[in-house]
Backbone bond lengths (Angstrom), bond angles and torsions (degrees), N, CA, C in turn:
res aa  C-N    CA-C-N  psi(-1)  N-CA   C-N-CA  omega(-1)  CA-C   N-CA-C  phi
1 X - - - 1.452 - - 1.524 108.88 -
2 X 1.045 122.10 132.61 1.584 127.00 166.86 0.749 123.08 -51.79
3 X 1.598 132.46 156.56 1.806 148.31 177.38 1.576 97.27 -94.48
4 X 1.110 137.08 109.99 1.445 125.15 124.76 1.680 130.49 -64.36
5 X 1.469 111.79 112.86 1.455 102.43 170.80 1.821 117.44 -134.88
6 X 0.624 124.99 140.61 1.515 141.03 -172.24 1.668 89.21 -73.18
7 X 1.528 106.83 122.98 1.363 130.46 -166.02 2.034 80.50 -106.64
8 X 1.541 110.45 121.50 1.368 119.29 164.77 1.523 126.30 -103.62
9 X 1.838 95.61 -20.89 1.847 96.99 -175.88 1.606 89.80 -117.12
10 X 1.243 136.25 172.42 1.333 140.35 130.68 1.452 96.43 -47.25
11 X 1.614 102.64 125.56 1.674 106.11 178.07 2.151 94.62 -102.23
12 X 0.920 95.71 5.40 2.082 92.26 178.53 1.577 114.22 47.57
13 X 1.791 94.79 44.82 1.551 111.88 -174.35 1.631 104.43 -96.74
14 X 1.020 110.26 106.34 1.996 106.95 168.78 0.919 118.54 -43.08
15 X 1.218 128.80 -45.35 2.113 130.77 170.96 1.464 94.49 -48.83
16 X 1.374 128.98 -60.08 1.437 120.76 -157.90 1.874 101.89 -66.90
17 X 1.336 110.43 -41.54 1.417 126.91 -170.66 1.242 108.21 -52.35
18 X 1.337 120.34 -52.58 1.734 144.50 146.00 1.265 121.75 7.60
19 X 1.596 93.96 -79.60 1.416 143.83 -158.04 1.973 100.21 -84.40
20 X 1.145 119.38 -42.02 0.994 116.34 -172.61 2.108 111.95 -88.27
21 X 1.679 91.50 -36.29 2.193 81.19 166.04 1.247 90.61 -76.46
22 X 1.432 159.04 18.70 1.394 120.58 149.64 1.425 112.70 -62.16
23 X 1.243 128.51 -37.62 2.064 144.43 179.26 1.766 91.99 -82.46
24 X 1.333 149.26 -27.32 1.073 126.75 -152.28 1.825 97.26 -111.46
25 X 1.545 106.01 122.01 1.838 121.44 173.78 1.827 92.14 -48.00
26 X 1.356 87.88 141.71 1.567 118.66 -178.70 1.642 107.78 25.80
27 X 0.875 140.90 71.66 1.625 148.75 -145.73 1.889 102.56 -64.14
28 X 0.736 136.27 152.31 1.533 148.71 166.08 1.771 118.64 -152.45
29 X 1.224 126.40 140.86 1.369 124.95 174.78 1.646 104.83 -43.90
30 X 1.264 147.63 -20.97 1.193 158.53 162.01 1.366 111.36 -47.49
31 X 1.281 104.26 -71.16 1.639 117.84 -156.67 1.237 98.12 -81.65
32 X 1.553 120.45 -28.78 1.849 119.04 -162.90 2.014 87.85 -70.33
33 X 1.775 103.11 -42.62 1.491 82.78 -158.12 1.645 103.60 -95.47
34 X 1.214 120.16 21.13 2.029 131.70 153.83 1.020 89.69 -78.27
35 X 1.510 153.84 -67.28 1.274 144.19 -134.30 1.806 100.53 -92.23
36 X 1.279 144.95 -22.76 1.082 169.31 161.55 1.360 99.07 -47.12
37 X 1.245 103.64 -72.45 1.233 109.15 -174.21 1.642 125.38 -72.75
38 X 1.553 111.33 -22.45 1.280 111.23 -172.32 1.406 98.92 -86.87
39 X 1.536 116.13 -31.55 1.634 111.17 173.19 1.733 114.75 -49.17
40 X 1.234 106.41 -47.33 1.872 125.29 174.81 1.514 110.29 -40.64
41 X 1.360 117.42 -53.34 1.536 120.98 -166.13 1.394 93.39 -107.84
42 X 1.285 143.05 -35.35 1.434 128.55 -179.25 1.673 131.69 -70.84
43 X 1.707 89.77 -28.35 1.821 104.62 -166.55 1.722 94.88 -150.54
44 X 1.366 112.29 -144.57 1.270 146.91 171.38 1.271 128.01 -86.81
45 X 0.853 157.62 104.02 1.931 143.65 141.82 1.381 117.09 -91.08
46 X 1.639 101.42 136.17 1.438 93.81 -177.10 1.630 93.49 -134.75
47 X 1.269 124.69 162.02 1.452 130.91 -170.55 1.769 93.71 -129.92
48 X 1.721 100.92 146.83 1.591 111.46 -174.00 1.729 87.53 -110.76
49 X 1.367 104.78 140.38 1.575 107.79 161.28 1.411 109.77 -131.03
50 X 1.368 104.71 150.69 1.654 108.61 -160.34 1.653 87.01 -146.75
51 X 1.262 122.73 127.54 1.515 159.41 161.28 1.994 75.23 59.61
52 X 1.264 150.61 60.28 1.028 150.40 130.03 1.813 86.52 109.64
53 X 0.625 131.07 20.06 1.765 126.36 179.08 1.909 106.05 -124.47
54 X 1.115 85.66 139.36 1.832 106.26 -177.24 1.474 98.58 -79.43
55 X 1.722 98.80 108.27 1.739 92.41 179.80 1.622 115.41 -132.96
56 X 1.679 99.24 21.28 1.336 100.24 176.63 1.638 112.61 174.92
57 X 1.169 119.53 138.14 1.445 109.98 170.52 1.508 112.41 -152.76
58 X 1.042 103.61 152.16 1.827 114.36 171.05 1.316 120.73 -115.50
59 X 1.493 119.19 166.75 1.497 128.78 177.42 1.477 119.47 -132.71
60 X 0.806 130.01 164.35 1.561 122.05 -161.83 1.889 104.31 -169.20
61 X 1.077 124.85 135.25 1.260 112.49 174.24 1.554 107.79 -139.22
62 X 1.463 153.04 -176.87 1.312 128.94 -156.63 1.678 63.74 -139.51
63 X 1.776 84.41 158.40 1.422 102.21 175.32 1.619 121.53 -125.68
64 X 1.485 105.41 -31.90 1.786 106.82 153.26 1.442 82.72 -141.53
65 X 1.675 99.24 -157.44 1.792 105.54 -145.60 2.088 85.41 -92.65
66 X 1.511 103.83 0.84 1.825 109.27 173.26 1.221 120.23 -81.41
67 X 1.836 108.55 -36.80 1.470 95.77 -151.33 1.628 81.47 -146.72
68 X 1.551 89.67 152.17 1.715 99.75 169.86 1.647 100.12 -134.54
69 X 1.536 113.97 168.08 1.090 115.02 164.85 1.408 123.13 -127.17
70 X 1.576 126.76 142.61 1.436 123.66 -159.42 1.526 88.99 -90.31
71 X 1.557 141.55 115.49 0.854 164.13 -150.26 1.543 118.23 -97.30
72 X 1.465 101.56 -19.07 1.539 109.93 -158.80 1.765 104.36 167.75
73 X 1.774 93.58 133.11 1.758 87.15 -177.90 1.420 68.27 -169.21
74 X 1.981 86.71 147.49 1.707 104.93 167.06 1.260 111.16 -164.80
75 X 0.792 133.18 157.48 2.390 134.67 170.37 1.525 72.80 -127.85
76 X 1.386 71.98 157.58 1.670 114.89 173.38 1.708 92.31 -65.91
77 X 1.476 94.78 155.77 1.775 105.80 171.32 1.683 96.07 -74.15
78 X 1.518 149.26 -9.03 1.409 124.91 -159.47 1.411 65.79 -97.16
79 X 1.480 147.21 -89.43 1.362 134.60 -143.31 1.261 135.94 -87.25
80 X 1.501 120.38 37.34 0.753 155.38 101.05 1.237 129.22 20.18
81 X 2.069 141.71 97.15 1.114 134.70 -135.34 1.816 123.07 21.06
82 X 1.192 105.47 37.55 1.474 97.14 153.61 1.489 120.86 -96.39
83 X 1.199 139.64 -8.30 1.289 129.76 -143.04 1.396 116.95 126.82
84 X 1.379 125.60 -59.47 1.371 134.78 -119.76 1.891 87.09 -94.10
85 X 0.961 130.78 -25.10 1.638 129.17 -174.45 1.895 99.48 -89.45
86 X 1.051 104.60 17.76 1.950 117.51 -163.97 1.824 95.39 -113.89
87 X 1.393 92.88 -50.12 1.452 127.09 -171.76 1.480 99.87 -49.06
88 X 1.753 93.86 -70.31 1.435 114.48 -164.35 1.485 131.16 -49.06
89 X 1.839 100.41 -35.74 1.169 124.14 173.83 1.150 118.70 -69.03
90 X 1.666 120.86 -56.29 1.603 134.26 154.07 1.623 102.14 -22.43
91 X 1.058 123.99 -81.28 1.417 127.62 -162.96 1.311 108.44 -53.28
92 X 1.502 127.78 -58.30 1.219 115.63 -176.63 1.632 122.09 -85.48
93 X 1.360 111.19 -6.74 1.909 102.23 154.89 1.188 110.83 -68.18
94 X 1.301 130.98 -5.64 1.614 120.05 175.26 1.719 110.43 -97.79
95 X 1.476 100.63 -25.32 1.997 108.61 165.98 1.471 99.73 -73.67
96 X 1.574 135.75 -36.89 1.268 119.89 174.69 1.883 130.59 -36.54
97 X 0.874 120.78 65.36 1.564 99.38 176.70 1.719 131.21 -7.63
98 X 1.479 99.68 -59.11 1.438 99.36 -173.31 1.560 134.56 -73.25
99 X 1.120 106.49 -179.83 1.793 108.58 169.43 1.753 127.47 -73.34
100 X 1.226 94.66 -20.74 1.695 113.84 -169.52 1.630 102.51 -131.55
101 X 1.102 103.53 154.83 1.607 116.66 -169.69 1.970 113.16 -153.10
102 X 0.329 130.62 42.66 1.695 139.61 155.17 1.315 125.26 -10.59
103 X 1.412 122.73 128.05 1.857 114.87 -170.43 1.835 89.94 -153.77
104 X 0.838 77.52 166.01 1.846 101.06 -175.60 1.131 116.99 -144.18
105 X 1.577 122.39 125.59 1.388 124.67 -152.26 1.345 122.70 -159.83
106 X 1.416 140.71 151.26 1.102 96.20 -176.68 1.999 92.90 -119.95
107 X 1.931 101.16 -143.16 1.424 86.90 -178.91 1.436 134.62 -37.27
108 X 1.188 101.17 -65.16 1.811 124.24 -174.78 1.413 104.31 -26.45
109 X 1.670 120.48 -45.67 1.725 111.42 -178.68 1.410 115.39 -120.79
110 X 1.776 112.59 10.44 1.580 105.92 -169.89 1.314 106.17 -63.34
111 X 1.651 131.86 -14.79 2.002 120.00 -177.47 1.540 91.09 -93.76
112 X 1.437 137.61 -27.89 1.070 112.23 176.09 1.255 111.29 -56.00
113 X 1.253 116.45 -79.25 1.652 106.63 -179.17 1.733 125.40 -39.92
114 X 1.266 106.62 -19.66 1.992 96.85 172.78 1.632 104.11 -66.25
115 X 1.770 104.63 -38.38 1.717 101.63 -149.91 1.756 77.46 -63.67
116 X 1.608 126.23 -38.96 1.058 113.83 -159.15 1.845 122.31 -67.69
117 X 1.209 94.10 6.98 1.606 130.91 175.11 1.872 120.25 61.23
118 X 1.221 89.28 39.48 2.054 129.97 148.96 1.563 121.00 -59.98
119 X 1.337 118.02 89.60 1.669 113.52 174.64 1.586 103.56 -70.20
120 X 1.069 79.85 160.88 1.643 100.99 162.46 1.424 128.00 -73.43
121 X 1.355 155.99 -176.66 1.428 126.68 163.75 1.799 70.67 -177.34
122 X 0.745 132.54 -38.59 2.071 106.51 -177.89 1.641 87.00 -145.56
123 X 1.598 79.81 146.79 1.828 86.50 148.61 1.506 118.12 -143.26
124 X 1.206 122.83 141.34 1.575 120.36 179.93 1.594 118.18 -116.49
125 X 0.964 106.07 152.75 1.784 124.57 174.48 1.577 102.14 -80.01
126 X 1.120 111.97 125.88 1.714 109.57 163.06 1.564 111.93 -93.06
127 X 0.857 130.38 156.50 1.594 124.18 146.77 1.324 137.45 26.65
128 X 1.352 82.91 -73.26 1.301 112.57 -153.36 1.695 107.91 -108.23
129 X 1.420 111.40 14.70 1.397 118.35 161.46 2.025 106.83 107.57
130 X 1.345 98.74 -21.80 1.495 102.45 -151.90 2.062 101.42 -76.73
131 X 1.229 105.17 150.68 1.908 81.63 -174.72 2.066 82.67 -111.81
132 X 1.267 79.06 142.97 1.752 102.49 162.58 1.651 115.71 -94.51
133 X 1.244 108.61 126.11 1.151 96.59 145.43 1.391 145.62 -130.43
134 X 1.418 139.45 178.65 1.411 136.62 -157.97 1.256 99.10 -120.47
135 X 1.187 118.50 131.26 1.610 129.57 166.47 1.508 129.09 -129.54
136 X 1.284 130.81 150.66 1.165 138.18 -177.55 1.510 111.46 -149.71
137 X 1.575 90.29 139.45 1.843 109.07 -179.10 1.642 80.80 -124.34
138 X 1.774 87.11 137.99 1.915 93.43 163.83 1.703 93.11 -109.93
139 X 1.108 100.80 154.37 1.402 105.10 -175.78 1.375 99.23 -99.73
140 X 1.394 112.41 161.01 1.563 127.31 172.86 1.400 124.59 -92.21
């Protein structure tokens, strides 16, 4: 069974570093450890460990006392459709405080998040061709 733990410092772990330019635009040792850090003081980060190896983590930050948004989520490419990004989500909609939860995504995970039972509510075109989309689960 996996570890969930709430990451409080930048631990200057490469698995996490990894794990986190998978969520961060055009990734660089720069931006992975701005985005690290802005998750730290803005929201939450939490890191998944599985048989003692860092194989996934998410971020989440609340936006009024209704709604938060999951900011950032990734597994490693080895574990990868097993479960564990199913897991991850499970666990931390129950660390969510609020009623509403919000993610933005584009193709590659928009059916993960439906099976994870996330509507859609907008989608936009960027630029550069790619469509985003916006999702929300209200919790019960």
């Amino acid at each position: 069974m996996p570890q969930i733990t709430q990451v409080k410092v930048d631990p200057n772990n490469e698995d996490l570093d990894f794990i986190v330019s998978s969520w961060t635009y055009n990734p660089t040792k720069e931006r992975i450890k701005e985005r690290i850090s802005r998750h730290l003081s803005e929201g939450k980060l939490f890191s998944m460990v599985y048989q003692n190896q860092l194989i996934g983590a998410v971020a989440y930050k609340e936006i009024d006392q209704n709604v938060s948004e999951i900011t950032g989520i990734g597994i490693s490419v080895k574990h990868r459709n097993q479960g564990f990004g199913r897991q991850l989500i499970n666990i931390i909609e129950q660390e969510i405080p609020t009623k509403e939860i919000l993610i933005e995504t584009d193709n590659n995970a928009v059916n993960f998040y439906e099976h994870c039972e996330y509507k859609i509510y907008n989608t936009k075109t960027l630029d550069n061709g790619i469509i985003r989309y916006q999702l929300i689960k209200k919790k019960i």
